[in-house]
N, C-alpha and C positions, 0 to 999 in steps of 0.2 A: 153568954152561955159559959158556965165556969166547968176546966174538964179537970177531973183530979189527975192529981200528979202520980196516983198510982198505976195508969192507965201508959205513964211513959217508961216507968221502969222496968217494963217487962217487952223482951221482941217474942214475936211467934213461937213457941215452942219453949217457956219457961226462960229463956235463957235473959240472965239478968246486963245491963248497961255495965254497971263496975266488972263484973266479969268479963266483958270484951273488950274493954279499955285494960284488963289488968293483962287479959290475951294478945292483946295488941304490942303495947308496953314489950312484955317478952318476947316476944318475935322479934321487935323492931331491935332491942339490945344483940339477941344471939346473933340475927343479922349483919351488925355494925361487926361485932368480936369476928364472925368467923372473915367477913372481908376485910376486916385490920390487919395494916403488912408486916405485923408481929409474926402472923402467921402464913404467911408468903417469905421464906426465905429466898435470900437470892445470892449469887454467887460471888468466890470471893473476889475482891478488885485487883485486874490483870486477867482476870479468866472470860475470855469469851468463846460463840461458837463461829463458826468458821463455811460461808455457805464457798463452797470449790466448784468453780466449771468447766474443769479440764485435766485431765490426767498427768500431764506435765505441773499445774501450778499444784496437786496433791504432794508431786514427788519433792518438788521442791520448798516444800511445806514441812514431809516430814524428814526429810535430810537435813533441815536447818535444827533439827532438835534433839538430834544425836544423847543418848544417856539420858533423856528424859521417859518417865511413860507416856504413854499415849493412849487415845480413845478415839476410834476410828467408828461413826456412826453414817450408816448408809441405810438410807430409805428410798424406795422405792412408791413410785406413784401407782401403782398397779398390783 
């Protein structure tokens, strides 16, 4: 039994094969581009952050840095 091939180039609802391979295709690039660490900056080298568990190792944390700025970031779990 011979099926024509016109009968594969159409899914349910008109929609053509090359159109969802060409749909696919651009998904899959935007995808790649926007998880590429081109665009994930990251910080410069020497700069980290800093997890502190005690009052005492803060203080002496930022006394050790006298004339520098600082960014003092507190979160709260609640």
């Amino acid at each position: 039994m011979k099926t024509p091939a016109r009968l594969f180039s159409r899914f349910p609802g008109g929609v053509k094969v090359p159109s969802l391979l060409a749909l696919a295709v651009i998904l899959l690039a935007a995808w790649l581009i926007v998880e590429s660490p081109l665009f994930h900056p990251t910080a410069p080298p020497g700069l980290h952050l800093t997890d502190l568990h005690s009052v005492g190792e803060f203080q002496h944390l930022f006394n050790q840095d006298v004339g520098t700025p600082r960014l003092v970031l507190i979160l709260s779990p609640t």
